[in-house]
mmCIF file of the N, C-alpha and C atoms, coordinates in Angstrom:
data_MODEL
# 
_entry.id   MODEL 
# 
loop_
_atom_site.group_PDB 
_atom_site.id 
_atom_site.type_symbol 
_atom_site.label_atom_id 
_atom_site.label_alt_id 
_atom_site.label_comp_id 
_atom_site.label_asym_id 
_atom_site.label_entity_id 
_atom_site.label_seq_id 
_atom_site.pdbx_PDB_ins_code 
_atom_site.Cartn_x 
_atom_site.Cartn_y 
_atom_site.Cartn_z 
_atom_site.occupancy 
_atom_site.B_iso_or_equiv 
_atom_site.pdbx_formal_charge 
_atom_site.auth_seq_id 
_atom_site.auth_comp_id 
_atom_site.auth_asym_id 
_atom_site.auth_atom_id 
_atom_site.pdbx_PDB_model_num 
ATOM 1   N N  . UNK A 1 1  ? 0.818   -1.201 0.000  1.00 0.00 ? 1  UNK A N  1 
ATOM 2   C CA . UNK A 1 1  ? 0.000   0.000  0.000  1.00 0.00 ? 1  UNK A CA 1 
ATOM 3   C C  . UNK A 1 1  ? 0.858   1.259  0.000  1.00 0.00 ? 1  UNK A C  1 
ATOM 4   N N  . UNK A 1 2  ? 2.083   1.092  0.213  1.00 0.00 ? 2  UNK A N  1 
ATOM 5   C CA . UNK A 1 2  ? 3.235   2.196  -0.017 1.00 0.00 ? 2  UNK A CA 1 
ATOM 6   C C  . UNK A 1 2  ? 3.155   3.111  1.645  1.00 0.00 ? 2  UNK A C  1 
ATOM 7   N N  . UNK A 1 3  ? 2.420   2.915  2.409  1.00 0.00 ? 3  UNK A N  1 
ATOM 8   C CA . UNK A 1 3  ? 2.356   3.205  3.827  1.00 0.00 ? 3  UNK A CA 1 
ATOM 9   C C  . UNK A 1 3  ? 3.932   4.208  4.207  1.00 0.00 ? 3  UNK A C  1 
ATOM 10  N N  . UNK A 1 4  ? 3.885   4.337  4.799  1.00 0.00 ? 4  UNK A N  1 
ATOM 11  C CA . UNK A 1 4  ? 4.859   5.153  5.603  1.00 0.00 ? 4  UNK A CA 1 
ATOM 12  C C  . UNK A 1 4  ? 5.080   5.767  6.741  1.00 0.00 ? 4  UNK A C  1 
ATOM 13  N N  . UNK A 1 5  ? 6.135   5.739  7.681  1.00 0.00 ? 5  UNK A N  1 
ATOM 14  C CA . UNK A 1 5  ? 6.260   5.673  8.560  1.00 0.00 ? 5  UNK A CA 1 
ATOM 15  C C  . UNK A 1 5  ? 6.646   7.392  9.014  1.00 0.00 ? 5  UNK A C  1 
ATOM 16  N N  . UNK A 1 6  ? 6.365   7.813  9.951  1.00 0.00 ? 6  UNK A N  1 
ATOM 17  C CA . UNK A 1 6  ? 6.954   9.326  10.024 1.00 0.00 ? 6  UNK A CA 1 
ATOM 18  C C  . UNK A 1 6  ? 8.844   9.792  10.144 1.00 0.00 ? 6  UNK A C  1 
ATOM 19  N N  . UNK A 1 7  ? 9.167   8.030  10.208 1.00 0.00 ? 7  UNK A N  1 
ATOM 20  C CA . UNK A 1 7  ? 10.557  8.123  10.573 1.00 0.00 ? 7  UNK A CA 1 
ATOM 21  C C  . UNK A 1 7  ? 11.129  7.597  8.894  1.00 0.00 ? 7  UNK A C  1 
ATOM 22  N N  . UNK A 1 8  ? 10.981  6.998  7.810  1.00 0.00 ? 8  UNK A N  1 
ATOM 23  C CA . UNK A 1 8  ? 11.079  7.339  7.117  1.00 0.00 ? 8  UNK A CA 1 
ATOM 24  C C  . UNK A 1 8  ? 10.527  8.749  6.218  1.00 0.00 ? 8  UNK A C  1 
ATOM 25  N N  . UNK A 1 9  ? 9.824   9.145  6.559  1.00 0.00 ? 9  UNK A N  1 
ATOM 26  C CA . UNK A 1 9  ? 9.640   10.003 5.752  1.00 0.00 ? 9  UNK A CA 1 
ATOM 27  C C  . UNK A 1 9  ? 10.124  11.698 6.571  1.00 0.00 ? 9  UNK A C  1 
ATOM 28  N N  . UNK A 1 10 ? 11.301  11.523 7.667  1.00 0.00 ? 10 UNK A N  1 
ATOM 29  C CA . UNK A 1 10 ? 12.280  12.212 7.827  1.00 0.00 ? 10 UNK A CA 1 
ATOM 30  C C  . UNK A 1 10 ? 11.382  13.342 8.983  1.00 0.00 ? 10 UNK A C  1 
ATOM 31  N N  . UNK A 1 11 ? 10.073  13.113 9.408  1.00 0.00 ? 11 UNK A N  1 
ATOM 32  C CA . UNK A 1 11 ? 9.248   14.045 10.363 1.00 0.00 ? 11 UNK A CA 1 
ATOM 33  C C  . UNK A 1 11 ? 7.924   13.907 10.272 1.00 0.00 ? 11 UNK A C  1 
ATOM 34  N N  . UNK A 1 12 ? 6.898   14.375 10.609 1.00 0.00 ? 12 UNK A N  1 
ATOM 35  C CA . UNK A 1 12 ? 5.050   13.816 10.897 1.00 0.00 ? 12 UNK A CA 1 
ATOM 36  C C  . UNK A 1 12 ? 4.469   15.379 9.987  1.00 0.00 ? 12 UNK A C  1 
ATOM 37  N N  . UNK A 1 13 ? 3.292   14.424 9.740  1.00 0.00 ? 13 UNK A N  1 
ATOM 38  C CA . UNK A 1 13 ? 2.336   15.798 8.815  1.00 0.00 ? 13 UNK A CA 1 
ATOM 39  C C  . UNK A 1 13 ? 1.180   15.650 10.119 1.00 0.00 ? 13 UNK A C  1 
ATOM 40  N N  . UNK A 1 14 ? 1.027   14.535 10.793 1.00 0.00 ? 14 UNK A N  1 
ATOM 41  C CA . UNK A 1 14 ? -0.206  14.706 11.986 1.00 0.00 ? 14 UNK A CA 1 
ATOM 42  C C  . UNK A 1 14 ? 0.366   14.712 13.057 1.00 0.00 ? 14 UNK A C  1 
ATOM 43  N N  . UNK A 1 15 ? -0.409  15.209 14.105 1.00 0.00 ? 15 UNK A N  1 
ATOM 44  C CA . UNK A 1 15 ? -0.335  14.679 15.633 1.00 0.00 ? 15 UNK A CA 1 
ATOM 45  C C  . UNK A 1 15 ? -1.336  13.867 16.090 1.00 0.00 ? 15 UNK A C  1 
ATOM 46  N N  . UNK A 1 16 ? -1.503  13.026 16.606 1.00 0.00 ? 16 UNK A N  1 
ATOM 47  C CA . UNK A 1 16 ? -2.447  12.384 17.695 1.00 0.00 ? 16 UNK A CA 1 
ATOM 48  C C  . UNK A 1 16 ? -2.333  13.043 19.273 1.00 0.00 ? 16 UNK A C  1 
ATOM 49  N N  . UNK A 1 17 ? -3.681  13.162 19.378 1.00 0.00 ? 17 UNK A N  1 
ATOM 50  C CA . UNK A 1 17 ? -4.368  13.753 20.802 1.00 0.00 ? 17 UNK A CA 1 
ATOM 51  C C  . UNK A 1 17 ? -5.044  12.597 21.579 1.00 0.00 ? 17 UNK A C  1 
ATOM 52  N N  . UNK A 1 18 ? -5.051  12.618 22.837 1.00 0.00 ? 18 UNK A N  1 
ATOM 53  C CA . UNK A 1 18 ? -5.933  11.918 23.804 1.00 0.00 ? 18 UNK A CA 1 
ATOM 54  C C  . UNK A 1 18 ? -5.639  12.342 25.215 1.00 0.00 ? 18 UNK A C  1 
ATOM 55  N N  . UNK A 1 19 ? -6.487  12.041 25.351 1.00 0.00 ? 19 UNK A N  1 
ATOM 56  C CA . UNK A 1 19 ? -6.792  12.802 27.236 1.00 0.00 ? 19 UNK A CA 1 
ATOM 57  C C  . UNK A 1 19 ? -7.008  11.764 28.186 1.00 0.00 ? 19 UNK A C  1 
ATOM 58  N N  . UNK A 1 20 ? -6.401  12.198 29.031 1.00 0.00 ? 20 UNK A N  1 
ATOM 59  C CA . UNK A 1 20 ? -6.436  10.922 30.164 1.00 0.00 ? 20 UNK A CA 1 
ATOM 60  C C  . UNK A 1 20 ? -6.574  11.002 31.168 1.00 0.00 ? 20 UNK A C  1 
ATOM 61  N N  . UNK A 1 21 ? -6.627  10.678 32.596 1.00 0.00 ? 21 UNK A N  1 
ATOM 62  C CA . UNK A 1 21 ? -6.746  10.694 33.783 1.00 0.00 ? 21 UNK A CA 1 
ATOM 63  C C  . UNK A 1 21 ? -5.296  11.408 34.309 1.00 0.00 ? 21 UNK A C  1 
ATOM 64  N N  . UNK A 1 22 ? -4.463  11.068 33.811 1.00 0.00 ? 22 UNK A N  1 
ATOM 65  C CA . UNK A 1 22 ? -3.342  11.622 34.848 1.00 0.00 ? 22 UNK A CA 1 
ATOM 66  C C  . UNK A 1 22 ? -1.732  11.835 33.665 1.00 0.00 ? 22 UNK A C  1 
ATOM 67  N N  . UNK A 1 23 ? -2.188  13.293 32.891 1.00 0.00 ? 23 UNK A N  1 
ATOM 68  C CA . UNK A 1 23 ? -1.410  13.033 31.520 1.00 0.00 ? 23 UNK A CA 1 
ATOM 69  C C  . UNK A 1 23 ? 0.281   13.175 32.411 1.00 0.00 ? 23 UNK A C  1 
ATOM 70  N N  . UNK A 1 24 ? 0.819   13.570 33.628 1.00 0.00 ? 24 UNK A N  1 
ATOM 71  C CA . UNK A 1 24 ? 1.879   13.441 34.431 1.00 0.00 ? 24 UNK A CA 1 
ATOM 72  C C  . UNK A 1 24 ? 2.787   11.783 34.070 1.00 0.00 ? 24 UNK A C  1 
ATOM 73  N N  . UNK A 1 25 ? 2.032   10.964 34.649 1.00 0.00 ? 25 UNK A N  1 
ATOM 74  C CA . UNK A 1 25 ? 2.256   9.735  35.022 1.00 0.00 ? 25 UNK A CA 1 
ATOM 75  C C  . UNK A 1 25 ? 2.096   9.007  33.611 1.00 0.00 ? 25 UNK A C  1 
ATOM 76  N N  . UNK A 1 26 ? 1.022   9.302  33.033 1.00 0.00 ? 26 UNK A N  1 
ATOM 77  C CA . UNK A 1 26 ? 1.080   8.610  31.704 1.00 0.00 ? 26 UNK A CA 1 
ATOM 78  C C  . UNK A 1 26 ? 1.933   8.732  30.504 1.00 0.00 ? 26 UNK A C  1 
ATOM 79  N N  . UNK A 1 27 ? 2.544   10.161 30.511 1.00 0.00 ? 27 UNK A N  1 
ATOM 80  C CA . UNK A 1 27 ? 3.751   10.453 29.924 1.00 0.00 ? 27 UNK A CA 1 
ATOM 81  C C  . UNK A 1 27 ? 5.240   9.491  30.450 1.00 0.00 ? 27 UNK A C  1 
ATOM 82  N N  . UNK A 1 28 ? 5.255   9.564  31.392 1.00 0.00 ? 28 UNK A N  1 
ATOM 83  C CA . UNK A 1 28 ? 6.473   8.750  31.870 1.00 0.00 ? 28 UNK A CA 1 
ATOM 84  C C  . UNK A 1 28 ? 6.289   7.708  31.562 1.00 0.00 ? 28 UNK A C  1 
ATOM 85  N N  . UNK A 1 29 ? 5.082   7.329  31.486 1.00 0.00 ? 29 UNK A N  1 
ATOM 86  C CA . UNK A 1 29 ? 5.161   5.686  31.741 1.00 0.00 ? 29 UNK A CA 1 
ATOM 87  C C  . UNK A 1 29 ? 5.626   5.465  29.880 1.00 0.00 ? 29 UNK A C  1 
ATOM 88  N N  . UNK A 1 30 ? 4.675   6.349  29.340 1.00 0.00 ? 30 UNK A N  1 
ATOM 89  C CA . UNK A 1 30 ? 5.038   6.191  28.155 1.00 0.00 ? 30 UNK A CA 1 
ATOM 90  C C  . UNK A 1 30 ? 6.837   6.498  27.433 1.00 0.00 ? 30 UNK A C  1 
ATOM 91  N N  . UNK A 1 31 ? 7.186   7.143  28.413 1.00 0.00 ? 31 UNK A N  1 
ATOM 92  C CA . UNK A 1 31 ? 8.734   7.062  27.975 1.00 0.00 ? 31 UNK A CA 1 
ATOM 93  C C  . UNK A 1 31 ? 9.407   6.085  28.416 1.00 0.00 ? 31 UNK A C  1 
ATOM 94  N N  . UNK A 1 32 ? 9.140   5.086  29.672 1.00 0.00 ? 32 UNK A N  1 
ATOM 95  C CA . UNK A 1 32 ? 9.721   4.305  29.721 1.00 0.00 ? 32 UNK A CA 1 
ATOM 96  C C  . UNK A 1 32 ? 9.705   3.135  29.099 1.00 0.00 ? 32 UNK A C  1 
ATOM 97  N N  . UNK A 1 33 ? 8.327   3.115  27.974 1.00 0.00 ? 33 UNK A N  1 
ATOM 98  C CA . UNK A 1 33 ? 8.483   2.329  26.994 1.00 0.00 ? 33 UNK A CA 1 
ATOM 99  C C  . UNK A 1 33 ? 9.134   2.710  25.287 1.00 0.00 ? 33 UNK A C  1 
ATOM 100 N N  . UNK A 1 34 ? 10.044  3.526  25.592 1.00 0.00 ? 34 UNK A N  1 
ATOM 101 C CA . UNK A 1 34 ? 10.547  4.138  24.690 1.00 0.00 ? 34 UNK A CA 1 
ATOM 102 C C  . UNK A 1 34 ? 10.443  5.146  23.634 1.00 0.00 ? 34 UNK A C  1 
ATOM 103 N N  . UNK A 1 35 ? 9.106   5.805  24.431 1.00 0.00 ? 35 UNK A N  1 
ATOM 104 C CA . UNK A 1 35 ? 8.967   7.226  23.627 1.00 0.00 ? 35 UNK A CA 1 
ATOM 105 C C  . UNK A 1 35 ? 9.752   8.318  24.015 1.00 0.00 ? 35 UNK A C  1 
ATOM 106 N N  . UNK A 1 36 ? 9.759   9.571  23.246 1.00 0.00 ? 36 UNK A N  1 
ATOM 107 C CA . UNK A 1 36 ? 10.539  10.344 23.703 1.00 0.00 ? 36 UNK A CA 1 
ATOM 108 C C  . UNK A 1 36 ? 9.936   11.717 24.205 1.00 0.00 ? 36 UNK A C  1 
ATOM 109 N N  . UNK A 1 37 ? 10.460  12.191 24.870 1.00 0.00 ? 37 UNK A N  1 
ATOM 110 C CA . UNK A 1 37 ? 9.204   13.706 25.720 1.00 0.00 ? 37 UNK A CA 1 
ATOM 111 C C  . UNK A 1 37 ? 9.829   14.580 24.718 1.00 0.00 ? 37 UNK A C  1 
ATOM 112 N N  . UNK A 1 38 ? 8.643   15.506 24.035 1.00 0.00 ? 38 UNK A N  1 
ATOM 113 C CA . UNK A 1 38 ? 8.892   16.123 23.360 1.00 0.00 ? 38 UNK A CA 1 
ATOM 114 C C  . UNK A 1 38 ? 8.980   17.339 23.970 1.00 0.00 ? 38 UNK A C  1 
ATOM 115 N N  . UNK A 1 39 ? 7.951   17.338 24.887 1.00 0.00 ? 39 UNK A N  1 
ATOM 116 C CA . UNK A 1 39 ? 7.650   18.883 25.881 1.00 0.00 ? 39 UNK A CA 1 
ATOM 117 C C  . UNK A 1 39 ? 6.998   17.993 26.797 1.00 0.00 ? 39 UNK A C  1 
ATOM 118 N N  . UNK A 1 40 ? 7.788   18.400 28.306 1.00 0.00 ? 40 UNK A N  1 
ATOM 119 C CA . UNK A 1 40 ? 7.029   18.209 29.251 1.00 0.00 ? 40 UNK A CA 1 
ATOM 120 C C  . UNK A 1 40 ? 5.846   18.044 29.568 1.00 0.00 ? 40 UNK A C  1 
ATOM 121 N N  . UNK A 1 41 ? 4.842   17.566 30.396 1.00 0.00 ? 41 UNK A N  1 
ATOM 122 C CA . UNK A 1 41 ? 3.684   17.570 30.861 1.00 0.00 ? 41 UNK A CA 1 
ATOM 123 C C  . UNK A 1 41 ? 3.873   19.212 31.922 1.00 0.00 ? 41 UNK A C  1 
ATOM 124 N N  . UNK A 1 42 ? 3.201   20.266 31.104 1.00 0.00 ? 42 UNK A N  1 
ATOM 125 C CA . UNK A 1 42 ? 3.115   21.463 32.573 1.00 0.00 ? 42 UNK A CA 1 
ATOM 126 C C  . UNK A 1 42 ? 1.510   21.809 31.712 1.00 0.00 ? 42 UNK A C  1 
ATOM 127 N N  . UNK A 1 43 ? 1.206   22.988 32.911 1.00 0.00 ? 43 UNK A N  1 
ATOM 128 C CA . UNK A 1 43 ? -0.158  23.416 32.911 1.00 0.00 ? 43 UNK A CA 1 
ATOM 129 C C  . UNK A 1 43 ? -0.515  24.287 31.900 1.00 0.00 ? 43 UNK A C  1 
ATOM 130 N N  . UNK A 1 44 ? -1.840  23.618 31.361 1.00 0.00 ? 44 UNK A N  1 
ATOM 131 C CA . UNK A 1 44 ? -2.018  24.099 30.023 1.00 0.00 ? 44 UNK A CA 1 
ATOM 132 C C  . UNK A 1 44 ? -2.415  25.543 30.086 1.00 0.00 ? 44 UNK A C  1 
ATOM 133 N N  . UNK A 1 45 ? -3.507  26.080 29.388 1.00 0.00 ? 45 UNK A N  1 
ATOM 134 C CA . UNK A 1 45 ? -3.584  27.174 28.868 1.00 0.00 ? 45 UNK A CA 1 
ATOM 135 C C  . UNK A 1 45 ? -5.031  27.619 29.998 1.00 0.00 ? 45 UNK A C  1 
ATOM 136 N N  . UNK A 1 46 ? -5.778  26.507 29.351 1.00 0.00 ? 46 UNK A N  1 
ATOM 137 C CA . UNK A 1 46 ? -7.080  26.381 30.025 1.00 0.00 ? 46 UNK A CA 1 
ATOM 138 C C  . UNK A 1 46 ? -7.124  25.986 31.617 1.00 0.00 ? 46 UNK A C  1 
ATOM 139 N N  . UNK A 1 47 ? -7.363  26.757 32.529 1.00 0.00 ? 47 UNK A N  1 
ATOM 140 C CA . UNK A 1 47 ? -7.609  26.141 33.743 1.00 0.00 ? 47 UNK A CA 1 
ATOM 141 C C  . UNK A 1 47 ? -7.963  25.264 34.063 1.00 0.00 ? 47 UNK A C  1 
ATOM 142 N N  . UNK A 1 48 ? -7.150  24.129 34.799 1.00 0.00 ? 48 UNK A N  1 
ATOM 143 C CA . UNK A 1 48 ? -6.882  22.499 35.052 1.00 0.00 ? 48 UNK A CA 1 
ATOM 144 C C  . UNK A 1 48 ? -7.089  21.907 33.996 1.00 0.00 ? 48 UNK A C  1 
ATOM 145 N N  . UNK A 1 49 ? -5.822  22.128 33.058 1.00 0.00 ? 49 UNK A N  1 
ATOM 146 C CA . UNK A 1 49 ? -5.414  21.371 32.133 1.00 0.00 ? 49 UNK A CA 1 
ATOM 147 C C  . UNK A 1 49 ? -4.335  21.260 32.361 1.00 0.00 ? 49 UNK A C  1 
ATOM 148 N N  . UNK A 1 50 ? -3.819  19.752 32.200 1.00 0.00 ? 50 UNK A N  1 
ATOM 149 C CA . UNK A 1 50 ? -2.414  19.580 31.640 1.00 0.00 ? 50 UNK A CA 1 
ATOM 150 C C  . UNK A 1 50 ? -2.101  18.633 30.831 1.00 0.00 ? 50 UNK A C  1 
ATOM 151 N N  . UNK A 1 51 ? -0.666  19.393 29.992 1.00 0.00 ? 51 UNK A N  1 
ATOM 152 C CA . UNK A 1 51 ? -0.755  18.588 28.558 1.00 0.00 ? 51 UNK A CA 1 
ATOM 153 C C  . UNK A 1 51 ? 1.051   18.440 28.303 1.00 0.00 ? 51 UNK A C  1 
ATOM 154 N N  . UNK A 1 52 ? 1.237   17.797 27.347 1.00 0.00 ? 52 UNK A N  1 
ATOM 155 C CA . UNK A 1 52 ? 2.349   17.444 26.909 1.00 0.00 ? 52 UNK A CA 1 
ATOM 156 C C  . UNK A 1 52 ? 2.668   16.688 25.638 1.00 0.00 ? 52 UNK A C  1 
ATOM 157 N N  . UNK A 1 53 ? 4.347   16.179 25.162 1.00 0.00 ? 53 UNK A N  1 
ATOM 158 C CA . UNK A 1 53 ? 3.846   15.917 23.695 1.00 0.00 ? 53 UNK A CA 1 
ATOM 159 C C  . UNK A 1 53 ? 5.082   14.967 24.137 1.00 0.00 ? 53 UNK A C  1 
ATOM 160 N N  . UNK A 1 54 ? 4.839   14.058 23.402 1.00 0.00 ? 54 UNK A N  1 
ATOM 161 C CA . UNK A 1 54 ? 6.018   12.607 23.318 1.00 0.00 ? 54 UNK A CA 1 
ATOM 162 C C  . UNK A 1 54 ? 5.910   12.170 21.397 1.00 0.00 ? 54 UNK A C  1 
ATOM 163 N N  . UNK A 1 55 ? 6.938   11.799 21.086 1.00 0.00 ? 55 UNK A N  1 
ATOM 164 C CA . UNK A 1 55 ? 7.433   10.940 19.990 1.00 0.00 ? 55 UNK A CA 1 
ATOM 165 C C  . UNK A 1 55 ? 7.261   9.460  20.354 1.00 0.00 ? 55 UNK A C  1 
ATOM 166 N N  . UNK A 1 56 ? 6.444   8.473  19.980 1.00 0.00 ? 56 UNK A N  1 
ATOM 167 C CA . UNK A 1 56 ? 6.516   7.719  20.021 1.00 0.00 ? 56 UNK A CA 1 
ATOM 168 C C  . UNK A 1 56 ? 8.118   6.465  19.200 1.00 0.00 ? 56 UNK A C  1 
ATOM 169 N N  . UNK A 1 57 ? 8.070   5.374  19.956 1.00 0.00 ? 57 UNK A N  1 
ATOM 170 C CA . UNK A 1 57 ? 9.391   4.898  18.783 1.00 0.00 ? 57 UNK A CA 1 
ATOM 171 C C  . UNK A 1 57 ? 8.897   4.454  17.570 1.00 0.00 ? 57 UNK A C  1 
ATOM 172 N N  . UNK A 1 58 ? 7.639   4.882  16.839 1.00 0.00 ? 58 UNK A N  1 
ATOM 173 C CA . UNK A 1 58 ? 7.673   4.695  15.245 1.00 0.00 ? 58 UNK A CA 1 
ATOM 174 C C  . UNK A 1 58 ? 7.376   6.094  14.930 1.00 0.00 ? 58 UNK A C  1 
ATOM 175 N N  . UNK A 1 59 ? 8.211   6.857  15.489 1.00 0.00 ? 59 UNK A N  1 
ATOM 176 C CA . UNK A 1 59 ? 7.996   8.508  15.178 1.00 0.00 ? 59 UNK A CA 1 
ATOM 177 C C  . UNK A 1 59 ? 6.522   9.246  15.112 1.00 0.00 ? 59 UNK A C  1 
ATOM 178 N N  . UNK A 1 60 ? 5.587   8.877  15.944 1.00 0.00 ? 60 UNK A N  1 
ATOM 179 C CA . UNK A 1 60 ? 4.183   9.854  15.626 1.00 0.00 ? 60 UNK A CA 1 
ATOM 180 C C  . UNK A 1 60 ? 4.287   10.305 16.654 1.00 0.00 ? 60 UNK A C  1 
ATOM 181 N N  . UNK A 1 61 ? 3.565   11.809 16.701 1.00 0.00 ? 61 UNK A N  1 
ATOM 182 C CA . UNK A 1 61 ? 3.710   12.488 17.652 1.00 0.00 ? 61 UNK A CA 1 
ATOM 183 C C  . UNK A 1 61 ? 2.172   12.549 18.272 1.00 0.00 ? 61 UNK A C  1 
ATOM 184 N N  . UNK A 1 62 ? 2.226   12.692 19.602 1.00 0.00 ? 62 UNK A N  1 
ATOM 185 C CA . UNK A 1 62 ? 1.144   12.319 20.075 1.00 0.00 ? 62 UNK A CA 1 
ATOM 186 C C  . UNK A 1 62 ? 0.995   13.470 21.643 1.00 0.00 ? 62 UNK A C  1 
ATOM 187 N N  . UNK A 1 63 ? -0.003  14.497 21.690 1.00 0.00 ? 63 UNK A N  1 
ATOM 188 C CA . UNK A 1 63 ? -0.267  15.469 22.783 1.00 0.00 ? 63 UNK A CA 1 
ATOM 189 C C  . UNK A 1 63 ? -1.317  14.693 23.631 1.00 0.00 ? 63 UNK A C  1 
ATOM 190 N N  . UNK A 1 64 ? -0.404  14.652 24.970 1.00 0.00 ? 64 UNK A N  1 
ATOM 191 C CA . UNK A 1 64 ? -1.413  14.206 26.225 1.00 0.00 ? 64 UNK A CA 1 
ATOM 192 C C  . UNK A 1 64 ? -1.779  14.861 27.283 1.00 0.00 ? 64 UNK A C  1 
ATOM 193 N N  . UNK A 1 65 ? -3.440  15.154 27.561 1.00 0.00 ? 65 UNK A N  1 
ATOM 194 C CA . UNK A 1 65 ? -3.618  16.098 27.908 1.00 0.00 ? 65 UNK A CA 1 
ATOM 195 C C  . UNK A 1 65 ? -4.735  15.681 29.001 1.00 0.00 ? 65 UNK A C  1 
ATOM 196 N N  . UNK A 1 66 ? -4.603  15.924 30.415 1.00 0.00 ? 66 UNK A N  1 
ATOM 197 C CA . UNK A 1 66 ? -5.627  15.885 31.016 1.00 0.00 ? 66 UNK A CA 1 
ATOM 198 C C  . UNK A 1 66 ? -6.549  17.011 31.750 1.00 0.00 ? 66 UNK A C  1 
ATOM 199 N N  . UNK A 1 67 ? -7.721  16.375 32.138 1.00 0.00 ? 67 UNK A N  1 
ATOM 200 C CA . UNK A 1 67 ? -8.164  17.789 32.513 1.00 0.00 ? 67 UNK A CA 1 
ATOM 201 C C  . UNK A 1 67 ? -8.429  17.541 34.367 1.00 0.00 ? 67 UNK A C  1 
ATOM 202 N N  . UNK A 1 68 ? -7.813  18.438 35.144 1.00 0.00 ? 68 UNK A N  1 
ATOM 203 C CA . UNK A 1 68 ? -7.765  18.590 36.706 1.00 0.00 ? 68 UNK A CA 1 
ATOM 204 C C  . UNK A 1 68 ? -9.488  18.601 37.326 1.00 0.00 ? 68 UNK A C  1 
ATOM 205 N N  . UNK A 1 69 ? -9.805  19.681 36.612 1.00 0.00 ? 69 UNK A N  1 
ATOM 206 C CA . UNK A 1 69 ? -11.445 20.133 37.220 1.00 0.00 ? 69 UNK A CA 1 
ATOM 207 C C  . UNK A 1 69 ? -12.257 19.006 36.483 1.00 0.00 ? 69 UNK A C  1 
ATOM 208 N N  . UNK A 1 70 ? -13.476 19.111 37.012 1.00 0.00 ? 70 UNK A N  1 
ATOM 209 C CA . UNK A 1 70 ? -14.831 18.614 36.407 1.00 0.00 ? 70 UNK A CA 1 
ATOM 210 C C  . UNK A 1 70 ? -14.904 19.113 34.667 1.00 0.00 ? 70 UNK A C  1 
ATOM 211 N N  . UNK A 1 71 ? -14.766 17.494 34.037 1.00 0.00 ? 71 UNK A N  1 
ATOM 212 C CA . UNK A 1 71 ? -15.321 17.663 32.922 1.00 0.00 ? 71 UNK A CA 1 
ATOM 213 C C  . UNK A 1 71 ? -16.759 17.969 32.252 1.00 0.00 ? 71 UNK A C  1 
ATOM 214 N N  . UNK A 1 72 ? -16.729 18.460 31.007 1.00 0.00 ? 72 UNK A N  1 
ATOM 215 C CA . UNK A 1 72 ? -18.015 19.178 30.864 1.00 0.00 ? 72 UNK A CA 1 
ATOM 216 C C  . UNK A 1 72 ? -18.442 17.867 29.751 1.00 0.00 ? 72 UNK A C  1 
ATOM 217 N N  . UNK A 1 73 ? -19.718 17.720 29.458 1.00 0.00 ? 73 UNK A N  1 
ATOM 218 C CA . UNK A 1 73 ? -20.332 16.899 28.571 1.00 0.00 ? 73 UNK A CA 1 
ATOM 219 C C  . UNK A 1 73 ? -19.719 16.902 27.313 1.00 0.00 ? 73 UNK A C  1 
ATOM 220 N N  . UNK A 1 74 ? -19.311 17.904 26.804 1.00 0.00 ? 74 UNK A N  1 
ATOM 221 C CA . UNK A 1 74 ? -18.568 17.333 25.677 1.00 0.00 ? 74 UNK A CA 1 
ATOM 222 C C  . UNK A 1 74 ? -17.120 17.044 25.053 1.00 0.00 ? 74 UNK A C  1 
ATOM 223 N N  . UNK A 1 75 ? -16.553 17.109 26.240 1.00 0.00 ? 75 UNK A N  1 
ATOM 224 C CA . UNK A 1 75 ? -15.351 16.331 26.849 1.00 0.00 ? 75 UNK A CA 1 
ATOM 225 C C  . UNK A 1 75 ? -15.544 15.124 26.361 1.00 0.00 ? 75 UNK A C  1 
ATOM 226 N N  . UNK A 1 76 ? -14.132 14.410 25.310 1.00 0.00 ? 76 UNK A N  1 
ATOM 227 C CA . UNK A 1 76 ? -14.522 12.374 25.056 1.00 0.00 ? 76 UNK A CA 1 
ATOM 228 C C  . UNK A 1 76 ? -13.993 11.886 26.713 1.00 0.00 ? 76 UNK A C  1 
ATOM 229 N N  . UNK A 1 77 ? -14.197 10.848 26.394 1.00 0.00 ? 77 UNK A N  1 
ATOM 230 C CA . UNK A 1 77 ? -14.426 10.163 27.920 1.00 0.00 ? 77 UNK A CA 1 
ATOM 231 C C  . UNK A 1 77 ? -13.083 9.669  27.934 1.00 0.00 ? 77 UNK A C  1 
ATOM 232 N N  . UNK A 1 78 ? -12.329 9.901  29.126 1.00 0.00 ? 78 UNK A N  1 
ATOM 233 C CA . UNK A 1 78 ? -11.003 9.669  29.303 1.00 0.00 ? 78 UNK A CA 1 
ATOM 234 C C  . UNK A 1 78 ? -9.998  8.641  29.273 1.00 0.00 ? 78 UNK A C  1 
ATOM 235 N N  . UNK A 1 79 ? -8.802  7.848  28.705 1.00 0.00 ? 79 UNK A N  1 
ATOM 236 C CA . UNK A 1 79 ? -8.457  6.376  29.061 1.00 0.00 ? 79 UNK A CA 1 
ATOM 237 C C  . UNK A 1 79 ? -7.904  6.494  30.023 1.00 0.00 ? 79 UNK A C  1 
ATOM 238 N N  . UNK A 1 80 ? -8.053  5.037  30.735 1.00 0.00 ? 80 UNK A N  1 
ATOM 239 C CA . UNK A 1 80 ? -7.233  4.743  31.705 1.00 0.00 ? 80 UNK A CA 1 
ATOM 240 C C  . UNK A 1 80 ? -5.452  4.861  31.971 1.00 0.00 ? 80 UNK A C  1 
ATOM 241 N N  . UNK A 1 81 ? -4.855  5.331  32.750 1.00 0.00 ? 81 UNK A N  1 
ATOM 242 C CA . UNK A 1 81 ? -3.507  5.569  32.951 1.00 0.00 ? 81 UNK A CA 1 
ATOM 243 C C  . UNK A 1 81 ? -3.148  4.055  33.244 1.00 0.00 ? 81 UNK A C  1 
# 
């Protein structure tokens, strides 16, 4: 299918997003399976948010972001850490 990887093709045209319970802990954990922190997990923009960005090891980049306060209804529903 001629597919391609972001590490052949020398950097990413997407990011992947998802939100989680505890984007702190889930970042690490995710580096200790060999991703790489792209930017820290610190406090986002929006009050009780926090977010961060890791390279995975087949190069996609992926922002993890949780939210501190009470989510609102149209918030997707969070994965497990």
């Amino acid at each position: 299918m001629g597919v391609k990887s972001p590490l052949t093709l020398g950097g990413y045209s997407v990011s992947l997003a998802i939100t989680v319970d505890d984007a702190d802990s889930f970042v690490l954990r995710l580096a200790d399976e060999g991703a790489t922190i792209e930017r820290p997990v610190s406090d986002g923009p929006e009050p009780g948010t926090r977010a961060g960005w890791v390279i995975d090891p087949f190069g996609h980049r992926w922002h993890i972001s949780s939210r501190l306060a009470d989510r609102s209804a149209d918030v997707p529903e969070r994965l497990p850490v």
